[in-house]
N, C-alpha and C positions, 0 to 999 in steps of 0.2 A: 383772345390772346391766351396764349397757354405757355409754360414754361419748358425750356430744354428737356428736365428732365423727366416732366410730365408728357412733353412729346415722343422721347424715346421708350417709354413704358407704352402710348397706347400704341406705336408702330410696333412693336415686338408684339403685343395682343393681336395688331393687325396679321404678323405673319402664324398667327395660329399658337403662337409660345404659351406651353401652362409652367413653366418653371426656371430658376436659375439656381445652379449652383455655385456657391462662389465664400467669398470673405468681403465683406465692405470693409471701408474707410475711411478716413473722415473729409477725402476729396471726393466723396461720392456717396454722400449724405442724404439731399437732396434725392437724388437717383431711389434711393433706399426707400426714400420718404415716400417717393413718387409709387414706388412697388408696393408700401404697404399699403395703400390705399385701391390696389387692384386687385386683378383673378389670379396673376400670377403667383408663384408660390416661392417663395428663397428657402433652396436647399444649405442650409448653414454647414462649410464642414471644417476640416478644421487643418486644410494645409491647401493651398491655390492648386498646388500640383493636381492633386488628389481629387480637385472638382474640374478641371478640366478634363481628367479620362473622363470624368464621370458624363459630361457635357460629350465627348466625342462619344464616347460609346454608346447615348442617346438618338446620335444623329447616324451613328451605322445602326443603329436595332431598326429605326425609323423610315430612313432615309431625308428627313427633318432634320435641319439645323441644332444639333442643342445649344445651348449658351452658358456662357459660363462670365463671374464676374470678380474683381478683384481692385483694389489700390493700386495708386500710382506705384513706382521704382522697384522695391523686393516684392510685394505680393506681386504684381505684373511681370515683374523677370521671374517667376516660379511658375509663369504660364510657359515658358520656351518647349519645355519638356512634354508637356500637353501638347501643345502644338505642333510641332516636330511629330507626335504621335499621331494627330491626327491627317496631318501633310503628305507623311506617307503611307499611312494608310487610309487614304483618301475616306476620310470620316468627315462628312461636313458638321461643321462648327462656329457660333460668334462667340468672340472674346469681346468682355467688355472693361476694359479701364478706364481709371482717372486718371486725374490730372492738376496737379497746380493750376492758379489762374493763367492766362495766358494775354491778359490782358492788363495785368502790373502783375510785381514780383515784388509782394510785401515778404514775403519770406527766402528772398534771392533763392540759392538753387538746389534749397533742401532738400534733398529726397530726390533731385529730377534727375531722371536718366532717360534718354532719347529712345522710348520704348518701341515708337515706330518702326523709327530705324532699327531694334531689334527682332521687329517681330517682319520685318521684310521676307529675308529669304524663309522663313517658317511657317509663310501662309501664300493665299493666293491673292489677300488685300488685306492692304493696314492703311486706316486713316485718321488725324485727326481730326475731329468736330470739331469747328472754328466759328461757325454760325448755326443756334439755332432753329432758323428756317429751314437750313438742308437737312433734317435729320430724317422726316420721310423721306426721303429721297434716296439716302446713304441706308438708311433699314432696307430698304427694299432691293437695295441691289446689293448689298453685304447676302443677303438672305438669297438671289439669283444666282452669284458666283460661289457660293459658300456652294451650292446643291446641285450646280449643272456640271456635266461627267466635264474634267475627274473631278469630285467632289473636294475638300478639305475644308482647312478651318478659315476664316477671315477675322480682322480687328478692328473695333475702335476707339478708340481713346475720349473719352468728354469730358474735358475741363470744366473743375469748378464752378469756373463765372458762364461757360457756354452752358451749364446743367438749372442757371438761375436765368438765365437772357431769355425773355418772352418774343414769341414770334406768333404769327398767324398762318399757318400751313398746313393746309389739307396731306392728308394721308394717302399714299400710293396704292392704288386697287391691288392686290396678288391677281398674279397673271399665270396661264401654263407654259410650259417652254415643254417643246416638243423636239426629241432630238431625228434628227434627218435619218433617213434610211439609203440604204446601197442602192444606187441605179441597177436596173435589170442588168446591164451584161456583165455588171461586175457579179451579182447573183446568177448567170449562168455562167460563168469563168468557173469560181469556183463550187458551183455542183459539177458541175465537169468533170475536175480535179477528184472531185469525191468518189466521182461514182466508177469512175476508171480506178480507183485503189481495190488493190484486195484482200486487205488487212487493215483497216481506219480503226482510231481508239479515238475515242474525244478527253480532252484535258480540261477542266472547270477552275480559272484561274480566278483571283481576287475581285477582280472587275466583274467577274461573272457572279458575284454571290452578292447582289444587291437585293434589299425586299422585293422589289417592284419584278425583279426576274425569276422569282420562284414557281410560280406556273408558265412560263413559256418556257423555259431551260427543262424541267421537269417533265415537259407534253415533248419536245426534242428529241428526250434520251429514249422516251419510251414509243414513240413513232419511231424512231432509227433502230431501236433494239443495237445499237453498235454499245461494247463496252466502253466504260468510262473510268475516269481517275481524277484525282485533283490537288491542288496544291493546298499547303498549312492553311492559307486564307480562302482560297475557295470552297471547304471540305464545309458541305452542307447545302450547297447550292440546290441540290437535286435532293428532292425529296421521295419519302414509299422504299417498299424495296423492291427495288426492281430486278434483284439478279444479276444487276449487269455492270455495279460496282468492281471495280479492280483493286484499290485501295488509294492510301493518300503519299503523295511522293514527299516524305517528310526528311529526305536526303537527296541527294544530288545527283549521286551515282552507289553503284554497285547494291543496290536495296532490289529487296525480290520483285518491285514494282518495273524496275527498269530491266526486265526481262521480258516482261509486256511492250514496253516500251521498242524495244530492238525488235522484237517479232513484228510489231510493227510496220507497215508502209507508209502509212499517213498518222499524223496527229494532226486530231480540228481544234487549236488551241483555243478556248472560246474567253475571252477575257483576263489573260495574262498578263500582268503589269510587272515588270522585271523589276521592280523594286523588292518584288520578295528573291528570298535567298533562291534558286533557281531550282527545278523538279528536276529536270534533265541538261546534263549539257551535249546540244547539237557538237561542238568541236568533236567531242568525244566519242561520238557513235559514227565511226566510218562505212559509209555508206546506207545510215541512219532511216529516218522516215521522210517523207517531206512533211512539212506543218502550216499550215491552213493557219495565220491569226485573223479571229472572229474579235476585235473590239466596239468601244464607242470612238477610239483616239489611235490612231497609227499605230504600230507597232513601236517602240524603241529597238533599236537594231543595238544587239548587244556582241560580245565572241562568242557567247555560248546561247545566244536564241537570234535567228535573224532566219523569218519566214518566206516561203515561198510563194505566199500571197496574202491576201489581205480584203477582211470584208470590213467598212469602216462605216458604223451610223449605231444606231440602234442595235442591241443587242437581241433584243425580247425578238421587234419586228424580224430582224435578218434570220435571226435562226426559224422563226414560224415560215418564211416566204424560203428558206433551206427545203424545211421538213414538208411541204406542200409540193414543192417538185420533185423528190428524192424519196419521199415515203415509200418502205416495200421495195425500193431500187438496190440497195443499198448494200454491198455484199457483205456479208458476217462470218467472219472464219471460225466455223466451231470450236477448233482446238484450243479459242482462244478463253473461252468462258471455264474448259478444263484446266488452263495457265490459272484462271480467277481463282478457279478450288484452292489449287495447291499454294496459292499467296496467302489466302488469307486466311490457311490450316498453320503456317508458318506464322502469323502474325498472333496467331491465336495461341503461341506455348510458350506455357508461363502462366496463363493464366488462373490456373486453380494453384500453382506450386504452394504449398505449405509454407514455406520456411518463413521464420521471422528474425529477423527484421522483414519486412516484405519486400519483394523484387516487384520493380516497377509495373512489370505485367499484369503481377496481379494486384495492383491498386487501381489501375485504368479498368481491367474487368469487374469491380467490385463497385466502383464510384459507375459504372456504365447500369450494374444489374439496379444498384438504388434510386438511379434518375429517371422518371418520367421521360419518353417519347419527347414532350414539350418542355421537361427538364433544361435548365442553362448552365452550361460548365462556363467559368470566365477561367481564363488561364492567366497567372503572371507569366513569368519568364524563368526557364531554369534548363535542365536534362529532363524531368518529367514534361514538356511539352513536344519533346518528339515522340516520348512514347505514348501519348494520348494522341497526338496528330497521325501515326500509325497505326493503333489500336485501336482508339474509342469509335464506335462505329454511330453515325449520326442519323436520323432517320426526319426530322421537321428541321428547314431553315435557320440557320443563326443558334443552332441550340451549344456551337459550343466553340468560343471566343477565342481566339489567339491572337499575337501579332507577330507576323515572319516579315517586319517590314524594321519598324525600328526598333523593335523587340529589347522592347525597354521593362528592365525590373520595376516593381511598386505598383503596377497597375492593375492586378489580377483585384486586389479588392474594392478599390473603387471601384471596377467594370461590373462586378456582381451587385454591388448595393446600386446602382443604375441601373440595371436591368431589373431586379427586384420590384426600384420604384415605378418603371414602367411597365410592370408587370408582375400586379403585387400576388396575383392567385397562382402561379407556376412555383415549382420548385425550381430556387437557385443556388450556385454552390461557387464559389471562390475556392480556387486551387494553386497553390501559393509553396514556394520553395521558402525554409526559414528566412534565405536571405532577402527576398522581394517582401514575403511579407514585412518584415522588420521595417521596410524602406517609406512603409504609409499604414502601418500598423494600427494607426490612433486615429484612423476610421472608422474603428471597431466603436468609437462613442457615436458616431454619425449614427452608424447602425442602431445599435442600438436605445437612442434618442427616436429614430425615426419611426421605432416600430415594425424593423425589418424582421420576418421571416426568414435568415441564412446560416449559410454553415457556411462556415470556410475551414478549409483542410489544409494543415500545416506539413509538407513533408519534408523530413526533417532526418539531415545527413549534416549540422554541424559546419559547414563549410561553404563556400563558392561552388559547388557541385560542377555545374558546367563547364566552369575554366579551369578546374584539377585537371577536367577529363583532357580537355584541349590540351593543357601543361605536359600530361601523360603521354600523348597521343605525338604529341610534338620532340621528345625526350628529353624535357627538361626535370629538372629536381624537383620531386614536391614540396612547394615554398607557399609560405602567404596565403593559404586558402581556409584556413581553419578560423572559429570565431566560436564562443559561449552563446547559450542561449539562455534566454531569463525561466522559468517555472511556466508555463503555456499553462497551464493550469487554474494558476492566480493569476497571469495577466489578463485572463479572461474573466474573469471573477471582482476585478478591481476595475472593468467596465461595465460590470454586471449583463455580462453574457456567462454561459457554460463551456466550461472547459472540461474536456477528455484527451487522454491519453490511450493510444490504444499500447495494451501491451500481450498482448497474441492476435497469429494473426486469423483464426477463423472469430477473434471481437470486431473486425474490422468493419464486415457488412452491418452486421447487425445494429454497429453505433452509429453507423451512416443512416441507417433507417430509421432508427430511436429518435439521430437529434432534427431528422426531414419532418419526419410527425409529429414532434413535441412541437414546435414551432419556439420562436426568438431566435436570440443569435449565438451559435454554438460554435465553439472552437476546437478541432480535433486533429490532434499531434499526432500524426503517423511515421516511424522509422521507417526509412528505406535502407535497401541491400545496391549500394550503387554500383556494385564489382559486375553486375548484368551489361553495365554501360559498355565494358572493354569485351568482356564475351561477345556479346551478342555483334556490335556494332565494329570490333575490329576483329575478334578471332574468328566471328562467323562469317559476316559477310565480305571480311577481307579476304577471305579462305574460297567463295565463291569463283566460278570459272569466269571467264568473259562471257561465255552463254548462258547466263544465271538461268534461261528459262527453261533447261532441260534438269536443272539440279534439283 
């Protein structure tokens, strides 16, 4: 006989779990009790929010489940935002809460809030534990739908008296689940379709940039020799350089990318899940390419993507049983790889510019010359994550973090101290607008309690950057977007990390290398020049012809 919550700690050991981050409480004590007596590890941080990126971005580094854990009512409603985070950007995850007893209510209905039922639409399972016995049971298949495409988070809830209730129940083996691959004549339909184009570009969408797909997307690009491009969430998919890079569609339209794009006859969309902001819009290109979606899960047929076929299973298998019939077939339009030049000779100015405060460009070129190859960028959320999604040019799998799905502020530093602790010998770097950082700042003690190795880069325009630009761009008044900043300096210092300020900007690489080699955790305020934003993104490429790709 063994206890609830002794049995849900050895089922998490069973699914291979070394860690949780989270906050307990005093509904899930027990639970707590039960962890410190294992291998597991409790990552202590010090806002729920903040350990669920942490938990999801474990389980996209991975393709493993992370977990993450919290108190009944407010800690548990401060998973939503984690979750939501991870939902749509399909990051598998277990959420675990408490719960009040469930089997009297000596405390009627303090604290309770029907957390299930809020964590419904923002996962793919929530349940409460009522019994027990089912708890292998419910581990094992929380941990199957958490992981099988499309991946995201799952929940569940263990009440108090269900975390003390003794059961006798054997542990669920881990199983492989294998995803189905395309029947042949759907894999000769569309080689067909391929091989009759004579301009194909491939597109490396969200779906497509899973661990597990890095060498068969990778062995793809470089048997087809066709060039490629990718979205904010796919950009990294494809490892080496292969030459045959196009760039990353970090806009919609009118970007030097979607001049490739129109030259075009085909796109092989390989893994696009239209939850991110969109690379191209089909309405928009008349008489456009046709597009090939390569997923695990149908297409969603949206106004602006809705393909002209469709290879549906496995992605890894489909593309290699592609590249096995079409190898060497495959026609390659020279002109296209001289279009590649001239993109990403445009992507690349700005990049040494002197001036300070520093223009965007050249903070992505400077943080790109300091990171390792196997280096990790986590991004929050602001106006510098299109110019890194445009610029920063990736070379190894996963090395540099975004989210173009709920792209939610406050996440950029928990995603970096997770990756970190998953991977404590790489250089990693947290890349943070003042305002996201501000949002989970006082993870800067996580950090630094844990022993982390990081930098995080504060860049730092005083305001809402992003939604000025939107406000600007839209013609309304510049209202509401300004805000103080506290001393970056001492706030770094009063967590006992380092703080710098950069104030020129040829100090800029150099502090980035200083504080990558000193090691602990170093905080560095860099001013941006945001007036690049309206140049670059309205005067220039609004200024672009419809045929961007002769400009």
């Amino acid at each position: 006989m063994a206890k609830g919550s002794d049995l849900l700690v050895a089922a998490l050991q069973n699914e291979g779990v070394e860690r949780i981050y989270g906050i307990p409480g005093e509904e899930n004590l027990d639970f707590v009790e039960s962890l410190r007596a294992s291998k597991i590890k409790l990552v202590l941080t010090r806002h729920e929010q903040a350990a669920a990126f942490m938990a999801a971005t474990e389980g996209r580094l991975t393709g493993h489940p992370g977990v993450c854990l919290s108190t009944l009512g407010p800690g548990a409603l401060n998973f939503t935002t984690g979750a939501a985070y991870a939902h749509l950007g399909a990051m598998p995850m277990l959420i675990i809460t408490g719960q009040k007893a469930i089997k009297s209510a000596r405390q009627a209905r303090f604290q309770i809030v029907d957390v299930v039922a809020a964590m419904r639409p923002l996962t793919k399972m929530t349940r409460q534990i009522v019994s027990a016995a089912s708890i292998p049971t419910l581990v094992r298949d929380a941990f199957r739908i958490a992981s099988e495409e499309r991946p995201g988070p799952v929940h569940l809830e263990l009440p108090e008296d269900i975390a003390v209730e003794e059961a006798e129940t054997p542990l669920v083996p881990v199983h492989q689940v294998d995803n189905p691959v395309a029947g042949p004549s759907a894999l000769e339909h569309v080689a067909g379709m391929i091989a009759k184009a004579t301009c194909p570009i491939i597109m490396v969408g969200a779906a497509g940039n899973r661990p597990r797909l890095v060498e068969p997307l990778s062995d793809f690009v470089r048997r087809f020799q066709i060039p490629f491009f990718n979205t904010q969430m796919g950009k990294g998919a494809v490892t080496g350089g292969s030459n045959l890079y196009l760039g990353t569609a970090a806009l919609s339209e009118r970007d030097y990318i979607h001049g490739a794009i129109r030259r075009a006859d085909m796109v092989i969309a390989i893994g696009h899940d239209t939850v991110e902001k969109p690379p191209f819009l089909m309405g928009g290109i008349t008489g456009g390419p046709k597009v090939i979606h390569i997923g695990y899960q149908p297409a969603h047929v949206e106004q602006v993507f809705y393909p002209d076929a469709e290879l549906i299973g496995d992605i890894g298998a489909n593309v290699t049983a592609l590249a096995d019939r079409l190898a060497g077939k495959v026609k390659v339009d020279p002109t296209m790889l001289d279009l590649r030049k001239r993109i990403l000779e445009r992507l690349n100015e700005g990049s040494d510019n002197p001036a300070f405060p520093l223009v965007p460009q050249r903070i992505v070129s400077d943080v790109r010359k300091a990171m390792p190859d196997d280096g990790i960028v986590c991004l929050d959320n602001g106006m510098y994550k299109i110019w890194f999604a445009r610029g920063y040019r990736t070379h190894v799998a996963n090395t540099l973090l975004l989210d173009n799905a709920l792209a939610t502020m406050g996440a950029g530093l928990p995603s970096a101290i997770a990756a970190k602790v998953l991977y404590p010998h790489r250089r990693v770097m947290a890349v943070c607008g003042d305002g996201g950082f501000m949002m989970n700042s006082q993870e800067l003690e996580t950090a630094v309690r844990l022993g982390l190795d990081l930098v995080v880069l504060i860049i730092e325009d005083s305001a809402y950057g992003m939604i000025r630009w939107k406000q600007a761009v839209d013609g309304f008044p510049d209202f509401g977007m300004d805000f103080s900043n506290p001393d970056f300096e001492l706030y770094a210092k009063a967590y006992g990390a380092q703080g710098h300020r950069i104030k020129s900007t040829e100090a800029f690489l150099p502090t980035l290398e200083a504080a990558l080699d000193a090691g602990g955790v170093h905080l560095i305020t860099v001013p941006v020049d945001y007036r690049e934003n309206t140049r670059v993104f309205i005067e220039e490429l609004g200024s672009l012809p419809d045929d961007i790709e002769s400009h």
